[in-house]
C-alpha positions in Angstrom: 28.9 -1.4 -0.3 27.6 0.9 1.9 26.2 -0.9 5.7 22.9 -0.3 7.3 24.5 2.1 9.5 24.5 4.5 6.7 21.1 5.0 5.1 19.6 7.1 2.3 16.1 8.6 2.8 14.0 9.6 0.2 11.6 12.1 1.5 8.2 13.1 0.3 7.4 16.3 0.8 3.6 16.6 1.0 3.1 13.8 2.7 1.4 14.4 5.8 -0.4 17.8 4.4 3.2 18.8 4.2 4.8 17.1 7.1 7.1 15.7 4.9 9.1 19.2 4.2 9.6 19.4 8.0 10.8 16.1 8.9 13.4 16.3 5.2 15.6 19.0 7.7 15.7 17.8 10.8 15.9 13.9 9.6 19.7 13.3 9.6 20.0 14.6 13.1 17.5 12.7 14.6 19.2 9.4 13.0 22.7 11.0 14.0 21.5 10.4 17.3 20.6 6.8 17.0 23.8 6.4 15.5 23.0 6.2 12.0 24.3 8.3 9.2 21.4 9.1 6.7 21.8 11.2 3.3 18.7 12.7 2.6 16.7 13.7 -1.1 13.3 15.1 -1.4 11.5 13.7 -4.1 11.1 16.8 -6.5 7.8 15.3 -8.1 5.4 12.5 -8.6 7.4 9.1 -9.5 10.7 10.6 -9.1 11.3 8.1 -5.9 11.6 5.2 -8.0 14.7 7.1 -9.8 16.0 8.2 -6.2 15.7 5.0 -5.3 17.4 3.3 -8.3 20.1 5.6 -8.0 20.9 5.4 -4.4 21.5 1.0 -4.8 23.8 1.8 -7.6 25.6 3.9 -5.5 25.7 1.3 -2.6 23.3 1.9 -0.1 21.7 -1.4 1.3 19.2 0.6 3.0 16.5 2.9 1.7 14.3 4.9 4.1 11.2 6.1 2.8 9.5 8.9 4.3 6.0 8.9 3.6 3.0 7.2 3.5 2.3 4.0 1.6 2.6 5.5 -2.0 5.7 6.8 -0.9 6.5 3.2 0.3 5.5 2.0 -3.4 7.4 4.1 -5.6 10.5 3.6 -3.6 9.8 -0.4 -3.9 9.4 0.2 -6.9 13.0 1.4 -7.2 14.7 -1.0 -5.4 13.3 -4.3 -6.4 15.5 -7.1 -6.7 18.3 -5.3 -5.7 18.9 -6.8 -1.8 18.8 -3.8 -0.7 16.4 -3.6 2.4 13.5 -1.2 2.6 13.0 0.8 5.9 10.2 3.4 6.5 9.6 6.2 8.7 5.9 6.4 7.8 4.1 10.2 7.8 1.5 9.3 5.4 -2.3 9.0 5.5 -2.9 5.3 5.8 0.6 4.0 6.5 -0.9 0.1 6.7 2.7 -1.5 5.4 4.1 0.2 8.6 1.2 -1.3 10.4 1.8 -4.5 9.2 5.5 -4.8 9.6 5.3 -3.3 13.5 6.9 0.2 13.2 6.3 2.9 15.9 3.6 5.2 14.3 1.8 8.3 15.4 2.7 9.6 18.5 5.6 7.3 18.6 7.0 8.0 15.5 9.6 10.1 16.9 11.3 6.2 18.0 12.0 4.7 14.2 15.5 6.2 14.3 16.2 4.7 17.3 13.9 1.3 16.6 15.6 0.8 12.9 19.2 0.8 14.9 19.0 -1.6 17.4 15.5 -3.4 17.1 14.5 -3.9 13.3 15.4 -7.5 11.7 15.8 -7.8 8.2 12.9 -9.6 6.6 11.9 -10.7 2.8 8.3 -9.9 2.0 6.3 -10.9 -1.5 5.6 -8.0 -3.2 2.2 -8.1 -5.5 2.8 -6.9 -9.4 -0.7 -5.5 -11.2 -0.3 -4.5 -15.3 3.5 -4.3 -15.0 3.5 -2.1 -11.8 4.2 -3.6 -7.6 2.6 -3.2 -5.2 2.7 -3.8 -1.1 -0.3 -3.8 0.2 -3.0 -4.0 -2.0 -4.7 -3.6 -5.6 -8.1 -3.4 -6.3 -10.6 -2.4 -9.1 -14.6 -1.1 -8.5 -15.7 0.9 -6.0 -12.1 0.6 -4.6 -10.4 2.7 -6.7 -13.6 4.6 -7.2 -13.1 5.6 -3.7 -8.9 6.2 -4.0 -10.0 8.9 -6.4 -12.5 10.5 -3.3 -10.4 10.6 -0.8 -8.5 14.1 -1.3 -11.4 15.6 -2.1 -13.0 14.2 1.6 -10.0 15.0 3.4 -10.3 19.0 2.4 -13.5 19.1 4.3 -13.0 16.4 6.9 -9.8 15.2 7.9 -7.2 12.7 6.6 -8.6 10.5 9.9 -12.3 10.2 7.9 -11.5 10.7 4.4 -11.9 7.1 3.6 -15.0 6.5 5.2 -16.6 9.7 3.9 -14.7 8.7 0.3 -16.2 5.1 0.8 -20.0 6.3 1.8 -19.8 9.1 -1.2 -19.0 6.2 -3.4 -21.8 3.9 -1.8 -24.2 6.2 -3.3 -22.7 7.0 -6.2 -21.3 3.9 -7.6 -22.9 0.9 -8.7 -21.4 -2.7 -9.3 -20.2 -3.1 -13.2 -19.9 -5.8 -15.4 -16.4 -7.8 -14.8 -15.3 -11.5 -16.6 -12.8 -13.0 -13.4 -10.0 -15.4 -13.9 -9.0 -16.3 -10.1 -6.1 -18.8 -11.0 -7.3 -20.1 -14.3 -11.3 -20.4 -13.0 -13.6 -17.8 -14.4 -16.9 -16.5 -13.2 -18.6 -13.6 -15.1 -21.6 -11.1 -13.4 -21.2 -7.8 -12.2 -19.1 -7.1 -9.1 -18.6 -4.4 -6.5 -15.2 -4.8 -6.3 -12.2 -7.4 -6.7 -9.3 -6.5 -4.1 -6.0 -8.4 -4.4 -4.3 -8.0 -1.0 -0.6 -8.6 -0.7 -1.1 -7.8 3.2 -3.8 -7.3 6.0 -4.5 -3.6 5.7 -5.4 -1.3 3.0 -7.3 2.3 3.5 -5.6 3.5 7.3 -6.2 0.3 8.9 -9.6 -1.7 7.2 -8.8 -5.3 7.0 -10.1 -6.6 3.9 -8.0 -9.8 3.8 -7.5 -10.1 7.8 -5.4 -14.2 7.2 -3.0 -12.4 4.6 0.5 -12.8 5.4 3.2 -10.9 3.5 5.6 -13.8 2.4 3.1 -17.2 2.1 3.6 -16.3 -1.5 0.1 -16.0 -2.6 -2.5 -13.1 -2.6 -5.8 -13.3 -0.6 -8.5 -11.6 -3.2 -11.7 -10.7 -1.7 -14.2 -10.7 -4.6 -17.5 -8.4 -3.8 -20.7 -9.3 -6.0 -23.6 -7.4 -6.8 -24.5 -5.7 -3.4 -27.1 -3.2 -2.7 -26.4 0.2 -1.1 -27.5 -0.9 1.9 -25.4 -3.9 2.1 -22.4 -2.0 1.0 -22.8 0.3 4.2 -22.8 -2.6 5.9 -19.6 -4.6 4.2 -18.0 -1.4 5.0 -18.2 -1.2 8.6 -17.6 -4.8 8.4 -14.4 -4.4 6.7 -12.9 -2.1 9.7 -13.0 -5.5 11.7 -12.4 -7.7 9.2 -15.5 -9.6 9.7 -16.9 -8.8 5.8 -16.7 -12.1 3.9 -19.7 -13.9 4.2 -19.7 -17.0 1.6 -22.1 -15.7 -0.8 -22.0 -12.0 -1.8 -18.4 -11.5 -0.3 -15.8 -14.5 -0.7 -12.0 -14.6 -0.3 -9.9 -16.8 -2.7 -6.4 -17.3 -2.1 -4.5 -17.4 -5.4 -1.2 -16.5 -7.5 -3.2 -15.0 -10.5 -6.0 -12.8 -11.0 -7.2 -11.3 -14.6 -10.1 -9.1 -14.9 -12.2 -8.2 -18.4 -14.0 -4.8 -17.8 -16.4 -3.7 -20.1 -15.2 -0.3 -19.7 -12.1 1.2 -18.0 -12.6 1.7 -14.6 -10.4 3.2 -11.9 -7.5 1.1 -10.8 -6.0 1.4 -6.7 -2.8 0.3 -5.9 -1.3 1.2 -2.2 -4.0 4.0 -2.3 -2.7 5.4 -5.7 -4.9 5.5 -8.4 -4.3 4.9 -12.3 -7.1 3.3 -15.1 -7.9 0.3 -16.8 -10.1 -1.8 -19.1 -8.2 -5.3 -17.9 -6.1 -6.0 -15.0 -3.7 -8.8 -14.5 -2.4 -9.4 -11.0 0.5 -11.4 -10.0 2.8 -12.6 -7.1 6.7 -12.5 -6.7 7.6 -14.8 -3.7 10.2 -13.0 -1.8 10.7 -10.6 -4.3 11.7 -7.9 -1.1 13.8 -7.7 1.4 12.5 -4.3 4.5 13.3 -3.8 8.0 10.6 -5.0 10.1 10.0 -5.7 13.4 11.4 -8.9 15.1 
């Protein structure tokens, strides 16, 4: 068994517009100097961390450092599940809301995780949310939510990673409309057409909007904000509302906390899951109680 001293770090390489190339060779020095020994594999395409990650706890690492952003975060999750080896993160992504959430240094203190993860970081177990056979961290959702997930590269060639989700999200806004959806929040159904249905594991999805702002990351349950049938105007609105956290209002916007979700769609519809985005015509969401163990702060 290999100690947390001595860590493997799976590095995307595009993360970060490319950041991610940079910080893969100059990664194990800046550890070195925290005092931690860190082996380091770039991920040589989409869904190959999961492998890396598989491969490094076989070999005996306890602690997996993923350099990215959230999807990076997710794959390598994905990986490790189970396995009691701890997830740590030095986070160079777009959104990086699991960082957020567990307290790492971000932005322009990034350059302390090294340092942070060696003498400040606790060992935590999180829940981890599972939709249609895949985990996830942070959050799930299906609507205008993945509708959006597929915008935002698009929005950040012209604008900026910073406003690529709200440009993504007021592109949608015009473009999208609410669809027809049968929901099964923990056995009780309601039918009607829906904006969106977002299954939050934690606080943060989209760089830092709150859509489930009393989430906690190991009350093993999911908070699942259910939008109903709102107008484009509204929708502006529930958006800027959502930066603050202050979106549900009773009627067209209500939270449910929950252990199961399952969604009927008349049509398949795009799926987001830690700002990834795959497709479905039926979604089935889950909870595993402390189903992860990361490296958070105290």
């Amino acid at each position: 068994m290999i100690g947390r001293a001595h860590a493997y770090a799976i590095v995307n390489p595009v993360a970060g517009h490319g950041r991610g190339a940079r910080v893969a060779r100059r990664i194990a020095r800046d550890f070195a100097s925290a005092g931690m020994v860190v082996e380091v594999a770039v991920t040589p395409a989409p869904g190959e961390a999961a492998r890396l990650a598989a491969a490094a706890v076989d070999d005996g690492y306890r602690t997996i450092l993923a350099v990215g952003g959230d999807g990076t975060a997710n794959e390598v999750a994905n990986g490790m599940i189970g396995s009691g080896a701890a997830l740590a993160l030095y986070p160079i992504g777009k959104g990086n809301d699991l960082a957020r959430m567990l307290g790492y240094p971000r932005g322009r203190r990034l350059h302390r995780v090294p340092a942070w993860l060696a003498n400040e970081a606790r060992r935590r177990r999180i829940d981890v949310g599972e939709v249609n056979g895949r985990l996830f961290l942070n959050a799930t959702g299906v609507g205008i939510d993945g509708h959006v997930a597929e915008r935002i590269r698009a929005s950040e060639r012209v604008v900026g990673q910073r406003l690529a989700y709200l440009v993504g999200s007021l592109v949608s806004i015009a473009t999208y409309r609410p669809q027809p959806m049968e929901l099964r929040i923990d056995g009780a159904a309601s039918f009607g057409r829906f904006l969106t249905v977002i299954s939050s594991n934690g606080t943060y999805f989209g760089g830092g909007m709150k859509p489930a702002p009393r989430a906690s990351l190991d009350d093993g349950e999911l908070d699942v904000t259910v939008a109903g049938d709102l107008s484009r105007i509204d929708s502006i609105l529930a958006l800027v509302r959502l930066y603050f956290g202050n979106h549900e209002n009773g009627t067209t916007i209500v939270t449910h906390r929950a252990r199961s979700v399952e969604i009927e769609l008349e049509r398949t519809l795009p799926l987001q899951l830690d700002g990834e985005v795959t497709h479905a015509d039926r979604v089935s969401v889950t909870i595993r109680p402390g189903a992860l163990d990361v490296l958070a702060a105290p």
